[in-house]
MIVO-442787 format. One record per residue: x negated, y negated, z negated of N, C-alpha, C, O in turn; residue number from 1. Coordinates in pm, whole numbers, always signed. Atoms other than C-alpha are relative to their C-alpha. Layout:
PT X Y Z X Y Z X Y Z X Y Z NUM
...
END
This chain:
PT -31 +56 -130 -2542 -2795 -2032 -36 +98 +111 +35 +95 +211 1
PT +35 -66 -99 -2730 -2532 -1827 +117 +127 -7 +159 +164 +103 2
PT -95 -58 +6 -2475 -2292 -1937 +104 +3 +26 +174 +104 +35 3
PT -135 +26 -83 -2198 -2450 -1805 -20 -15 +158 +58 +10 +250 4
PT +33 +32 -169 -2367 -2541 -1480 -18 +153 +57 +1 +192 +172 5
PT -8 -179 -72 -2414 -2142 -1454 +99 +65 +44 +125 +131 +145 6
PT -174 -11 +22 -2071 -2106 -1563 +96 -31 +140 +194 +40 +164 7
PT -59 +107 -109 -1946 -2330 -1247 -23 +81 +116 +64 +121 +192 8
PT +93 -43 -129 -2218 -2179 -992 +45 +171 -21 +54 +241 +79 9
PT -45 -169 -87 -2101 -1782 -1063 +142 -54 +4 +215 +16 +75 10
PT -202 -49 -34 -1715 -1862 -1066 +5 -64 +56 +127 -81 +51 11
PT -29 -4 -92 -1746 -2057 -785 -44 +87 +123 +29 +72 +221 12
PT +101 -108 -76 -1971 -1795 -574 +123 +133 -12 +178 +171 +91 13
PT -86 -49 +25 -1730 -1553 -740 +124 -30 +98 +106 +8 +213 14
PT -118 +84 -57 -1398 -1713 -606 -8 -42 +138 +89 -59 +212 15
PT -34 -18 -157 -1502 -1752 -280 -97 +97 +48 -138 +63 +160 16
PT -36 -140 -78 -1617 -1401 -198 +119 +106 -31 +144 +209 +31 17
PT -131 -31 +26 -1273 -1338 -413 +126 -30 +146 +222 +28 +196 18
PT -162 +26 -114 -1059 -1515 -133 -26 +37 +110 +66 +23 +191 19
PT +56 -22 -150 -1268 -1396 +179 +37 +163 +13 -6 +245 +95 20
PT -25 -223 -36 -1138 -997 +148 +119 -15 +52 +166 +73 +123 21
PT -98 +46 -133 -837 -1204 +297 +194 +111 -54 +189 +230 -85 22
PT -109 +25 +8 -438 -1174 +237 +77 +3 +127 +73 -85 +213 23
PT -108 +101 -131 -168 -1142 +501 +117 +57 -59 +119 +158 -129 24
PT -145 +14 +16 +228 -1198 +472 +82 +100 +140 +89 +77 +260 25
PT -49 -5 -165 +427 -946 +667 +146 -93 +7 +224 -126 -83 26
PT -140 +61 -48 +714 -1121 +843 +87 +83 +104 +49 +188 +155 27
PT -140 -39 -86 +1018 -1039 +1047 +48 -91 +56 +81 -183 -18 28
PT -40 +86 -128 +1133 -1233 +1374 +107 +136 +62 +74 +243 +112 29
PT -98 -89 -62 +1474 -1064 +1471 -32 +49 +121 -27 +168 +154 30
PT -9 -39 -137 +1396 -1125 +1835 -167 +46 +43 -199 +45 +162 31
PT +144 -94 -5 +1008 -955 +1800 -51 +95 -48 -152 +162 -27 32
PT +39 -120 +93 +1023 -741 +1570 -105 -47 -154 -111 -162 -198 33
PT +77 +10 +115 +783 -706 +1255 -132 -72 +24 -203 -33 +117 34
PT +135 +55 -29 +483 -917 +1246 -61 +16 -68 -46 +120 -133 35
PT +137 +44 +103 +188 -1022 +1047 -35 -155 +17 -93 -201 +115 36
PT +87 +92 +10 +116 -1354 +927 -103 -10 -78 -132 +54 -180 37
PT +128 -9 +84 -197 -1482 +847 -51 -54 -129 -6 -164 -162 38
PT +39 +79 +111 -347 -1575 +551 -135 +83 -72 -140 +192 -131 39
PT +126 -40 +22 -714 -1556 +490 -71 +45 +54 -187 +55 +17 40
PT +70 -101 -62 -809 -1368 +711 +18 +111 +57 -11 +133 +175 41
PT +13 -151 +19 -750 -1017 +663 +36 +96 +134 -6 +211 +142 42
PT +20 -69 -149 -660 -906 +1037 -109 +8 +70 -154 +107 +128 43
PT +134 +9 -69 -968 -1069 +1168 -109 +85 -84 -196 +145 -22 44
PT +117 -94 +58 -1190 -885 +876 +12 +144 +46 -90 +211 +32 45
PT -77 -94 -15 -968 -572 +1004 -132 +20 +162 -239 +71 +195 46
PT +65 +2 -178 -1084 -614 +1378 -117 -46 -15 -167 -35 +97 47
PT +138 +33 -2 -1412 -736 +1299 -82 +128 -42 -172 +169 +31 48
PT +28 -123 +1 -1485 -411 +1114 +26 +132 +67 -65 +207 +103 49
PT -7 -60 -153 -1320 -195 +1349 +64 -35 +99 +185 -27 +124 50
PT -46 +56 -181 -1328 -339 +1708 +93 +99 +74 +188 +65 +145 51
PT -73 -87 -122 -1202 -22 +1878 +135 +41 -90 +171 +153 -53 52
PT -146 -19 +58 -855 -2 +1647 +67 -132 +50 +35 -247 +19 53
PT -127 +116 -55 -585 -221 +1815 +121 +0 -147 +237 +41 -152 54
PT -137 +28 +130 -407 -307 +1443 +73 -73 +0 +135 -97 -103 55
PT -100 +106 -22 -211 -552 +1577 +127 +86 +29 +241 +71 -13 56
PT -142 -114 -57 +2 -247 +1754 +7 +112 -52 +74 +214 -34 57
PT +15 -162 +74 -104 -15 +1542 +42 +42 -129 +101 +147 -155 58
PT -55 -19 +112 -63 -98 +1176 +143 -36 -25 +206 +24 -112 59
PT -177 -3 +38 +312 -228 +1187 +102 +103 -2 +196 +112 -82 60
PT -71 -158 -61 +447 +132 +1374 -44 +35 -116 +47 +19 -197 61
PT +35 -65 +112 +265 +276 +1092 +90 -28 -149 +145 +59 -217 62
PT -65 +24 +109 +417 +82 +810 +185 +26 +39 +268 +74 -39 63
PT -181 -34 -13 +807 +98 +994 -21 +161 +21 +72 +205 +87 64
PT -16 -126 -22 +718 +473 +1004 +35 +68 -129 +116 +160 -143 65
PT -18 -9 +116 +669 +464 +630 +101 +3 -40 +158 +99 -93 66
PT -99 +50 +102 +927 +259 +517 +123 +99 +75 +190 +149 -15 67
PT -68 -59 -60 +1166 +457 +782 -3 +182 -39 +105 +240 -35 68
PT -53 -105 +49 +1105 +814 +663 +37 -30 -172 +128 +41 -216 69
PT -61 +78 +124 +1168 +652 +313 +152 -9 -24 +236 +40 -99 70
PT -180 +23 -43 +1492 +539 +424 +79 +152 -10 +182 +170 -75 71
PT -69 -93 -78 +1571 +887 +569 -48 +118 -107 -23 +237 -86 72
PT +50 -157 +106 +1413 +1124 +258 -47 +60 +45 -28 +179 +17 73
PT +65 -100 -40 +1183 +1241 +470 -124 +10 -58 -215 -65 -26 74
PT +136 +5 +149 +911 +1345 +169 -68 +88 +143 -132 -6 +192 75
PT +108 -72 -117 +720 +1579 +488 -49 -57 +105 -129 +7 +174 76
PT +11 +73 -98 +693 +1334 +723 -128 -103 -114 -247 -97 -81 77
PT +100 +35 +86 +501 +1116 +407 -73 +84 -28 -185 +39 -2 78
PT +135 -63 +47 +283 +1360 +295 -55 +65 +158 -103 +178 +157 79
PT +56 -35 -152 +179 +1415 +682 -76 -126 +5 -196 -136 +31 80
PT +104 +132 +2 +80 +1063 +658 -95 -57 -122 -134 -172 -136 81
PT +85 +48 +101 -129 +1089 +339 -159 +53 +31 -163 +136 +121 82
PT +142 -40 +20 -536 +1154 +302 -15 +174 -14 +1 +227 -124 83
PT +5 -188 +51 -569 +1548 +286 -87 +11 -107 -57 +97 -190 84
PT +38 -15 +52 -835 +1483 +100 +62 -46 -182 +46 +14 -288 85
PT -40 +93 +108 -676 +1240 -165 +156 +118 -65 +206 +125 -178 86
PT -159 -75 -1 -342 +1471 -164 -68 +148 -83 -39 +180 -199 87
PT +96 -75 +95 -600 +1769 -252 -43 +34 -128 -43 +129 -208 88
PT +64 +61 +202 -745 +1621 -569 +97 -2 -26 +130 +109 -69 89
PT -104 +45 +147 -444 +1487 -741 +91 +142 +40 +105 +217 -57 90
PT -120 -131 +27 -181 +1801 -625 -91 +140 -13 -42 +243 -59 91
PT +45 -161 -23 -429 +2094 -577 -119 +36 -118 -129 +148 -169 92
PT +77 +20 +97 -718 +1989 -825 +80 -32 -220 +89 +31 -325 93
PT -92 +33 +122 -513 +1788 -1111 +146 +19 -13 +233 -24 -89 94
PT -161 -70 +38 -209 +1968 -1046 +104 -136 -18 +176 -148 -117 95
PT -91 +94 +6 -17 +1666 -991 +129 +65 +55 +108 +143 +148 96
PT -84 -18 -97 +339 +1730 -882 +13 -68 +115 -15 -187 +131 97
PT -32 +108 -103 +443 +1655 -553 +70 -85 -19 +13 -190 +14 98
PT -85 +84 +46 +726 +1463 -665 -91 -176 -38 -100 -287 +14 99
PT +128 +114 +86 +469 +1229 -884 -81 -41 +91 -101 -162 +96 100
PT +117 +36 -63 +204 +1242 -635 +73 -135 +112 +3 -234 +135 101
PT -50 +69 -70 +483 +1052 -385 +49 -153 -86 +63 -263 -32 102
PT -52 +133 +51 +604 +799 -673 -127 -63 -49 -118 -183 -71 103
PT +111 +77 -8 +225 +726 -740 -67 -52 +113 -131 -156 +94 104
PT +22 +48 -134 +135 +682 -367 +67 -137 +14 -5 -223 +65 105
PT -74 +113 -31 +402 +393 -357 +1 -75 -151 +92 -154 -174 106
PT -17 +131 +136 +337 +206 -730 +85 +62 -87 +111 +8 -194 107
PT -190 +49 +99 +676 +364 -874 -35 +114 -97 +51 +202 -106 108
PT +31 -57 +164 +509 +548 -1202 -123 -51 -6 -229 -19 +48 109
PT +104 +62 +74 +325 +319 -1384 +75 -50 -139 +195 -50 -166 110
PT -61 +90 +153 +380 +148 -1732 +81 -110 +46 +31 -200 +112 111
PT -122 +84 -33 +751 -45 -1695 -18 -55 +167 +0 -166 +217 112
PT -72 -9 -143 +767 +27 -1334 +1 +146 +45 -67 +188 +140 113
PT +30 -184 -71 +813 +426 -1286 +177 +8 -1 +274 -47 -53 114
PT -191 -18 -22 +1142 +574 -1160 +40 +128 -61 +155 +168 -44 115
PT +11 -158 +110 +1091 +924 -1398 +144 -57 -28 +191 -170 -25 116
PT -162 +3 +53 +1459 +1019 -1514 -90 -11 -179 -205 -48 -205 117
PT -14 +58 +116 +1478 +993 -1889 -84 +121 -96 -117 +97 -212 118
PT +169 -80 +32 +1198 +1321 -1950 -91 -36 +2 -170 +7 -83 119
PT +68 +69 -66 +996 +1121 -1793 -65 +100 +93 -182 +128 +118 120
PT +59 -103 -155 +986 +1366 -1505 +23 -86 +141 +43 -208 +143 121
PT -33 +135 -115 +1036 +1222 -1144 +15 +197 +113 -78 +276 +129 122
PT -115 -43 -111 +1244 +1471 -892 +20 -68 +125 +26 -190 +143 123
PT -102 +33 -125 +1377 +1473 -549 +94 -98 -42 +74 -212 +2 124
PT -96 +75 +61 +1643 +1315 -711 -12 -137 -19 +64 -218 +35 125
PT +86 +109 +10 +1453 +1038 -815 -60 -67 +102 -48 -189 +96 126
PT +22 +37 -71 +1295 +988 -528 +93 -56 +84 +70 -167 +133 127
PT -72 +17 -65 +1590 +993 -346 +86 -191 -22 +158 -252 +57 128
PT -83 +92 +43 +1715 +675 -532 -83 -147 +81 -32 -258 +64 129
PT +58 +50 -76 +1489 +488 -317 +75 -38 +171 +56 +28 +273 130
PT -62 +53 -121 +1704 +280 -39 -126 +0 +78 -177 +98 +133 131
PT +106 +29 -57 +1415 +97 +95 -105 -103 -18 -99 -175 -117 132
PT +112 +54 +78 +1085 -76 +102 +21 -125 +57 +94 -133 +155 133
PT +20 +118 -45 +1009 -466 +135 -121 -27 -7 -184 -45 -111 134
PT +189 +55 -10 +658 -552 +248 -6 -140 -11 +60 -205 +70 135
PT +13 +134 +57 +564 -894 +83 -136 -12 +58 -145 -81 +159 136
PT +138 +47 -43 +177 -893 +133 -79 +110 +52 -39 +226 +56 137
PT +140 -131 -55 -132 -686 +272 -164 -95 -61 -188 -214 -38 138
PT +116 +6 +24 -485 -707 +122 -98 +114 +50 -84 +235 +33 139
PT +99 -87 -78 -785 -573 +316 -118 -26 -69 -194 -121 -44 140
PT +168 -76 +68 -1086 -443 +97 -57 +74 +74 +0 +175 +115 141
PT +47 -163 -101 -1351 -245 +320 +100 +21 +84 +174 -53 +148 142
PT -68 -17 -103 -1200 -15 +488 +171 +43 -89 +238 +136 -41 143
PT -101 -34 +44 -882 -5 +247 +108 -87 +19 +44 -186 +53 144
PT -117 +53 -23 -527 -185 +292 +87 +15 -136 +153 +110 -178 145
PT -126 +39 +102 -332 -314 +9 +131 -83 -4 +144 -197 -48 146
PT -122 +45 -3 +45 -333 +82 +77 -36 -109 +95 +73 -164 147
PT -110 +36 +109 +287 -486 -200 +116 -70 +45 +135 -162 +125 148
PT -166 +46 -20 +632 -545 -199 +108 +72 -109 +57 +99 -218 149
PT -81 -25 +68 +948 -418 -363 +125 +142 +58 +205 +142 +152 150
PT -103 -107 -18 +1149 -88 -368 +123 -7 -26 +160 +6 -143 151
PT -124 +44 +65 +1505 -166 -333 +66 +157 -25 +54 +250 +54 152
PT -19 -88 +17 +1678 +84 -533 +182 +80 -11 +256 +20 -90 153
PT -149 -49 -6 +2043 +277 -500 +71 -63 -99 +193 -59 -85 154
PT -123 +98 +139 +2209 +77 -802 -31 -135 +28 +13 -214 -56 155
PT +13 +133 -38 +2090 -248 -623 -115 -94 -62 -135 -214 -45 156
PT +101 +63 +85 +1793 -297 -861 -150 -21 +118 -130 -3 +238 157
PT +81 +70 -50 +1441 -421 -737 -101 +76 -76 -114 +40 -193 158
PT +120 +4 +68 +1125 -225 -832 -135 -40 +56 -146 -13 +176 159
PT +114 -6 -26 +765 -321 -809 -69 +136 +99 -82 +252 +60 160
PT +52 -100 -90 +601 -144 -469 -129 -46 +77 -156 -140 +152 161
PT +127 +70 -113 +271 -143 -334 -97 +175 +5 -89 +268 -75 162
PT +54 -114 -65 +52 +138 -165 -122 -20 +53 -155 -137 +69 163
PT +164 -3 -72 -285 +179 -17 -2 +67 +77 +38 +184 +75 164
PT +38 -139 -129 -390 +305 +306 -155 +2 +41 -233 -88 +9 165
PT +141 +15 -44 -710 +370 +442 -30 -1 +126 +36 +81 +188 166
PT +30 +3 -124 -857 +295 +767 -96 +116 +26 -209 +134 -20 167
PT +113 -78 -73 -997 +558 +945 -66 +18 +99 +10 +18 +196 168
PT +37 +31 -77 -1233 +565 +1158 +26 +28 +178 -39 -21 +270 169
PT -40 -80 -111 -1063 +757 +1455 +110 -120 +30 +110 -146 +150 170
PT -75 +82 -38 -805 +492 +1464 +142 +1 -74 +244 -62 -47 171
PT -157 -42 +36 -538 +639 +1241 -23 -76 -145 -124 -138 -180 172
PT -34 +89 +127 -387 +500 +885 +30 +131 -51 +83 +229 +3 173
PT -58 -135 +131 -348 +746 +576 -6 -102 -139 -74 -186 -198 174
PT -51 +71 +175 -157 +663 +258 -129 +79 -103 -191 +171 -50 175
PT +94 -4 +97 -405 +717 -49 +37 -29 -115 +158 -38 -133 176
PT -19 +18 +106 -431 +648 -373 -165 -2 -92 -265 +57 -49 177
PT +46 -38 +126 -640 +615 -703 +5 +152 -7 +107 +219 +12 178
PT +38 -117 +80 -803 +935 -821 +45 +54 -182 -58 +93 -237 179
PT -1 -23 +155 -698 +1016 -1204 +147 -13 -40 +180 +0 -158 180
END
């Protein structure tokens, strides 16, 4: 009996500092442009940790900047907006390609979701097959940002997309990633 009552007391303790790192939905209002709804939190944990970042006007430009050189194949304009440090390690340390380093930044090489041609290499080419992105949710860990949504792709297919950015403390957003 005490074992279950333990059982109860960590996975509820658990479960609600699970839902307090906070969730938001982005949305779209034709006549406002891109928003953010809420859910959980995760703007106010945003602005509570840093007061002097205006992310209300700050992180949306950022993400239509994304998804917009995306659109437009602009791979230099993304890796301008990645971590120098994070970009470092995986292309200059583990010799990642750039190619790779851009389809791991956005989710799209992983196990039954990578867009590698049939080597399992991943190309300009590849990249290129990338119409555009759909932002579904945002999760705020610390000072990290977890976007997910879906890469719609040139043959009309739908892949799994989600990205990480990091808040920095100067006020700016950089794409990131996992180490390895």
């Amino acid at each position: 009996m005490k074992n279950i009552l333990l059982y109860v007391l960590v996975s509820t303790i658990l479960l609600g500092v699970w839902s307090c790192k906070g969730t938001q939905k982005v949305v779209t209002n034709e006549k406002k442009g891109p928003q953010i709804e809420m859910i959980n939190g995760a703007m106010d944990s945003l602005i509570a940790k840093y007061p002097a970042i205006d992310h209300q006007t700050k992180l949306m430009p950022f993400l239509e900047e994304v998804k917009q050189s995306v659109e437009e194949k602009n791979w230099a304009s993304i890796f301008a907006k990645c971590s120098k440090d994070h970009y470092k390690t995986q292309v200059g340390k583990m010799k990642i390609a750039p190619t790779q380093y851009l389809a791991e930044l956005f989710g799209l090489h992983m196990v039954d979701n990578s867009i590698a041609n049939e080597k399992g290499k991943i190309t300009y080419d590849e990249l290129r097959r990338i119409q555009t992105f759909n932002y579904k949710s945002m999760a705020f860990n610390g000072n990290f940002i977890t976007i997910n949504g879906t890469a719609l792709m040139d043959d009309g297919t739908e892949m799994k997309m989600n990205m990480m950015i990091q808040v920095v403390l100067n006020g700016d957003y950089k794409l990131t990633g996992a180490v390895g």
